[in-house]
N, C-alpha and C positions, 0 to 999 in steps of 0.2 A: 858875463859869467860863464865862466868853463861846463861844456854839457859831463852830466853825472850820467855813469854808466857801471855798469857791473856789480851793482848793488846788491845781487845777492850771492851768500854763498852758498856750495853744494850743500851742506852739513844743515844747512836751513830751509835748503828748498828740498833736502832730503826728510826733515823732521816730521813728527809725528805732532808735535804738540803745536801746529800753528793755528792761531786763529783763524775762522772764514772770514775770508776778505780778499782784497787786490794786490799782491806787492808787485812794486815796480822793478826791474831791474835795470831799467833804461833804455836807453832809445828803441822807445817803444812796446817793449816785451817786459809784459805783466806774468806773474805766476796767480791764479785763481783757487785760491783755496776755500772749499765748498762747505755746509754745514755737516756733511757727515764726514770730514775731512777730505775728501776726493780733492783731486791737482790736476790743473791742465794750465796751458798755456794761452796766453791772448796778446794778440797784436792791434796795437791801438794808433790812432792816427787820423786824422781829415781828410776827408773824401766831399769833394763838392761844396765845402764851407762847413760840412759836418762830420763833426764826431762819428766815428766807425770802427768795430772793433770785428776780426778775423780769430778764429778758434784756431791756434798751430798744431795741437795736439797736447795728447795724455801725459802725464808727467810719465807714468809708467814707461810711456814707449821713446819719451823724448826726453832725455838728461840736460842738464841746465847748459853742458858745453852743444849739445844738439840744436837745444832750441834757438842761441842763440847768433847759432851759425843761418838759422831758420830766418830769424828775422833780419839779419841783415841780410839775403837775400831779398826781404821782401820790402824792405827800406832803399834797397836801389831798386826796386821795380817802381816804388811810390816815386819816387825824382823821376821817373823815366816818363811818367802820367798813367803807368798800370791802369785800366780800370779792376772791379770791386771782381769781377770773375775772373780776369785775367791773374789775382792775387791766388784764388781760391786754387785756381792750376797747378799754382809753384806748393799748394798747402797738398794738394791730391798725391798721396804715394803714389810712384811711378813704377809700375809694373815689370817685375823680370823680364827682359827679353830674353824669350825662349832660343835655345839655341837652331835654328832653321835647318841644319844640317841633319834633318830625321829621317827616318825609314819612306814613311810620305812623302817628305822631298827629291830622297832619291827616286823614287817609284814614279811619278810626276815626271822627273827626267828623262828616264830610261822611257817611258809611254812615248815622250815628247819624239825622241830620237827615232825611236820603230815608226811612228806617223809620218815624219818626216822623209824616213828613207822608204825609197823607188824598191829597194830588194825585199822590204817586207808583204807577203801575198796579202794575208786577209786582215782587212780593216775590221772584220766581224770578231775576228781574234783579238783585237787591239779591244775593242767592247767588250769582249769576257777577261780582261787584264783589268781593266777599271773598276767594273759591276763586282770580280769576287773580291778582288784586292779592300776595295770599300766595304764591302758587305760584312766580309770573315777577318780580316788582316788590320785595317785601320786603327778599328775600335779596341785593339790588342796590345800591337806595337809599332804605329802610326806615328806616336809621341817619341818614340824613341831612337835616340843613334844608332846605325848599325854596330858598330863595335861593342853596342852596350844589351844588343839583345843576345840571347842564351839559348841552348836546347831546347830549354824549359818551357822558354817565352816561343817557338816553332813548335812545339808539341801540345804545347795550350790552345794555339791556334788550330793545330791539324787536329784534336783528337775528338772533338764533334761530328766531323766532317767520316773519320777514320774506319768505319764499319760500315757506315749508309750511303757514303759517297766514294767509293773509291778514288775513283779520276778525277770527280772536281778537287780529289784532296791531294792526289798524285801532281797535279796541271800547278794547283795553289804552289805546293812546295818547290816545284822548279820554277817559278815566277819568283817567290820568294830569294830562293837560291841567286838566281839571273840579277835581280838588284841588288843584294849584299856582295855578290860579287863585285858588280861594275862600284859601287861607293868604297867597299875595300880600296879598290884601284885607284879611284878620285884620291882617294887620303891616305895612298900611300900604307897602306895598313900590311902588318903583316899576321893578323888576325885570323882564325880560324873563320870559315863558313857555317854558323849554322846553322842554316838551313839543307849542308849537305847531306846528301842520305847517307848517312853512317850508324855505324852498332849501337850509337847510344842516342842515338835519335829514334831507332827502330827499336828498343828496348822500353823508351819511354810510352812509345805507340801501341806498342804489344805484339809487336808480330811485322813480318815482311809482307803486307798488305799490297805494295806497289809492283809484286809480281803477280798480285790476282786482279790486276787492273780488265773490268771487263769492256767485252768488244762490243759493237754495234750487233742489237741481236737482230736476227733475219728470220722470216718465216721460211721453213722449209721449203726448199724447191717443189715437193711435190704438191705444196698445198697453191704453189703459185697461178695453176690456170685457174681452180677455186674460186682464189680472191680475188684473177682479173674479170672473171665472170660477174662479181660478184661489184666492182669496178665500173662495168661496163654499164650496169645501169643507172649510175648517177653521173649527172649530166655538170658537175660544179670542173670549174678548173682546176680546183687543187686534186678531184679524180684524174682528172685527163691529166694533170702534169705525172703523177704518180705513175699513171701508165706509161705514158712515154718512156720516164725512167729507167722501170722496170724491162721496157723492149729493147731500149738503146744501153742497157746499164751505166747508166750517167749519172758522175756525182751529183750530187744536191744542187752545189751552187751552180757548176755548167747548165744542167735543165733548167733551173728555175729563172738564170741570167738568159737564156738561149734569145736572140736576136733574128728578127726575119731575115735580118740582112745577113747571117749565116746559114741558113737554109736555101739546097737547089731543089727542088722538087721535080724537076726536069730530069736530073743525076740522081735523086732519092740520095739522097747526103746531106750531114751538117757538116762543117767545118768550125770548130771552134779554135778560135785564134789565140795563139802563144801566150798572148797577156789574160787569157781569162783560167787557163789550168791551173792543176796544182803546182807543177813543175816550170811555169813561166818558163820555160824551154822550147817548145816544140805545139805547133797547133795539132788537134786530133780530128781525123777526118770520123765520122762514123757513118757505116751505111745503114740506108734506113729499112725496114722490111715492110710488110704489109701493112698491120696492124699500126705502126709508128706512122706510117705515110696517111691512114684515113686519120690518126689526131690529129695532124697538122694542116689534114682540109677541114678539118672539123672545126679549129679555132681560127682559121682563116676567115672561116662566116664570120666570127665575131670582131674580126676585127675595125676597129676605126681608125681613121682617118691620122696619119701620125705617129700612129702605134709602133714603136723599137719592139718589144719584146712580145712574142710568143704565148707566154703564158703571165700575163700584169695583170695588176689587180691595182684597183682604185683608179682605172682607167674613168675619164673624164671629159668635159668641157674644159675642165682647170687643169686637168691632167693628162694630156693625149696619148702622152708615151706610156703612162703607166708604171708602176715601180715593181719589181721582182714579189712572187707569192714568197711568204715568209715562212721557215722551217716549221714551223708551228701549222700553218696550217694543213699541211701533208699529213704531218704525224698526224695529225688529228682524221685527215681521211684515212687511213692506213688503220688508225685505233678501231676507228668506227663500223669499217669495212672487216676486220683482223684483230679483235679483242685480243689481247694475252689474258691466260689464265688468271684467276683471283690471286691476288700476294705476286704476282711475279711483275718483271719489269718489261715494258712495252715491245713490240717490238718497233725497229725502226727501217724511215724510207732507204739510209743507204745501205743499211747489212739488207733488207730485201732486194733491192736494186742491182747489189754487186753481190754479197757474200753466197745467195741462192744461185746468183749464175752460177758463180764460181765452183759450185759444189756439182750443179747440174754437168758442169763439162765434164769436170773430173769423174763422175758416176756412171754418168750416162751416154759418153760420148765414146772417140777415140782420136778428136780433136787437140793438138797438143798443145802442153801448157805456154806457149810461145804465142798460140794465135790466142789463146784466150787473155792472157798480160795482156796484149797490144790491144784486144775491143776492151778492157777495164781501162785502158790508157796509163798503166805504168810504166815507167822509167825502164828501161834496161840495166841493169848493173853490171851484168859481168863483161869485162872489156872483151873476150873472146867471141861471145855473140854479136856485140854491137860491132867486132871489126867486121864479122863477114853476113850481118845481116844487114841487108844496104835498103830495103823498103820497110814500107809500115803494115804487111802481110794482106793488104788492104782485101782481093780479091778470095782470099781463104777468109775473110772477117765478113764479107759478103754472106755466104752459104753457111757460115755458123749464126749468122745474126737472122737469117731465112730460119735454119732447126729451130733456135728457140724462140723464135715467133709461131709457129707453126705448134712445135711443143705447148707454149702457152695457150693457143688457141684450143688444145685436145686434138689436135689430128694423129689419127694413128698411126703409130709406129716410126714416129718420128723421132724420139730419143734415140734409135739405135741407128736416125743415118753415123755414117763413118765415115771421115778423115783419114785415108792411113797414109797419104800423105808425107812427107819429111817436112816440118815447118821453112826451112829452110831452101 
């Protein structure tokens, strides 16, 4: 006898007026129509010599030509030996696949590429690309395609950020920028940026914010023998690193990375090498003066056995070398040493380090601004100097790094020694 199939029609399993009960429609697939009239579908059939029935879904959401596209799927899984979950699988709506091509995705790439490449300097920067991008950015427009985010959707983002944070909102947006850009490029887009700084990005914002981007703040030069005074009597290494700093004007991460094995003390010199600058270009010698040369016998006692670094911390049994003091903890000698005023914003290690030299030569010196670049360790720019300046002024960086050791010390009259010199 021929198998009966398709037994019902729409106009029936559409109807209003059916009695509660089972009807078949055939191989396999029941319609269940309920006591308060409710409809759903069931798939019936043996399983391990018993009777077994699977719920396929709502008549609401599943029409009679659905459902029975439904069960015959799940009539060749039955011949195939499905088991009773394996059925329940093919019954589970299958979730959109999100399209992977998101703002998150590309941002993931772009991190992956700067890690990877030798030209990018700080890995500590690559950790502040991840930490705000997650924090501020993700939870925004993470989800979304670059070509499908908006002004709107960049100024929702930025505008918490926009009065309290200057920089980290400044920093955000050209990160932001940097991957809309490079996924435009992927996909071929010829899409606007928006995350560029433009008028109606800065209209949404309220204002040109990103030209009051503020600087590292520094305590005044004059208040600086004060605080090394003040310095001097605390005995922790995040003091002593600060100080060193302060005498060598050494960025952050050069001091805090600084390596025994870059130190002559025989020469009163560091030598930091090419790959640890900012400018991965050119190693910077610095001379050391008085006060710099008793830190480095000073942490010399402490040192053990093993020890790379100068100023480590969490040095150990487990850990000989020791790993770098962490930004944080500076600032916090510096805070503690050097309050800022109530309501204002702290000052920090490297605007005191460098931006206080910087002010001291210029005020108090007659030092030129050539020997003072070369002891901050910047670049030269203009090709006229660098053709006919052929050393690194080392021995003029000698007797200005003597004045403002001596200066921070209080000795008198030592801001007015003079340079009148030609840097050159």
């Amino acid at each position: 006898m021929a198998e009966k199939f398709n037994l019902l029609s729409a106009k029936f399993a559409a109807s209003d007026n059916s009695k509660a009960g089972s009807y078949a429609d055939g191989r396999n697939l029941y319609l269940r129509v309920g006591a308060s009239g409710s409809k759903s579908w069931v798939f019936r059939w043996h399983y391990e010599g018993k009777p077994a029935e699977l719920g396929v879904g709502p008549f609401a959401k599943l029409g009679l030509a659905a459902a029975r596209e439904k069960a015959g799927e799940l009539r060749e899984a039955v011949a195939l030996g499905a088991s009773k979950e394996a059925l329940k699988q093919l019954i589970r709506p299958k979730p959109e696949q999100p399209d992977e091509r998101t703002f998150k995705f590309y941002a993931e790439l772009v991190i992956k590429q700067k890690t990877a490449s030798p030209k990018y300097r700080s890995k500590k920067a690559l950790g502040q690309w991840t930490q705000t991008l997650t924090r501020y950015v993700f939870p925004t427009i993470g989800h979304k395609r670059p070509g499908e985010i908006t002004v709107g959707d960049i100024a929702t983002v930025l505008a918490p950020l926009w009065e309290t944070k200057v920089e980290t909102a400044t920093r955000l947006r050209q990160r932001m920028e940097t991957i809309i850009d490079y996924a435009l490029a992927v996909e071929d887009s010829d899409s606007n940026n928006p995350a560029k700084w433009s008028e109606r990005l800065k209209i949404r914002l309220g204002g040109d914010a990103e030209k009051n981007v503020q600087h590292h703040k520094a305590v005044p030069y004059r208040d600086i023998p004060g605080l090394m005074a003040t310095l001097r009597a605390k005995d922790s290494t995040s003091a002593m690193l600060l100080r060193y700093s302060i005498l060598t004007v050494a960025r952050s991460g050069e001091a805090r990375g600084l390596k025994w094995a870059e130190v002559n003390m025989a020469k009163r010199t560091v030598v930091i090498p090419a790959s640890r600058m900012k400018n991965k270009k050119v190693a910077h010698r610095i001379p050391l003066n008085d006060e710099a040369v008793e830190i480095l016998d000073a942490m010399a006692t402490r040192r053990v056995e093993g020890q790379e670094l100068v100023f480590a911390s969490g040095v150990g049994p487990a850990k000989p070398k020791g790993v770098p003091l962490s930004d944080v903890a500076v600032a916090k000698a510096l805070r503690l040493a050097y309050p800022a005023p109530e309501g204002e914003r702290p000052f920090t290690p490297h605007g005191t380090a460098r931006s206080s030299f910087r002010d001291w030569v210029a005020n108090e010196t007659n030092y030129s601004p050539e020997v003072a670049e070369w002891a901050l360790a910047h670049i030269q720019t203009d090709k006229v100097v660098k053709a006919y300046q052929r050393s690194d002024l080392f021995d003029k960086r000698v007797t200005l790094m003597a004045a403002w050791g001596n200066y921070i010390a209080g000795k008198a009259n030592i801001s007015s020694i003079v340079n009148s010199k030609s840097a050159y």
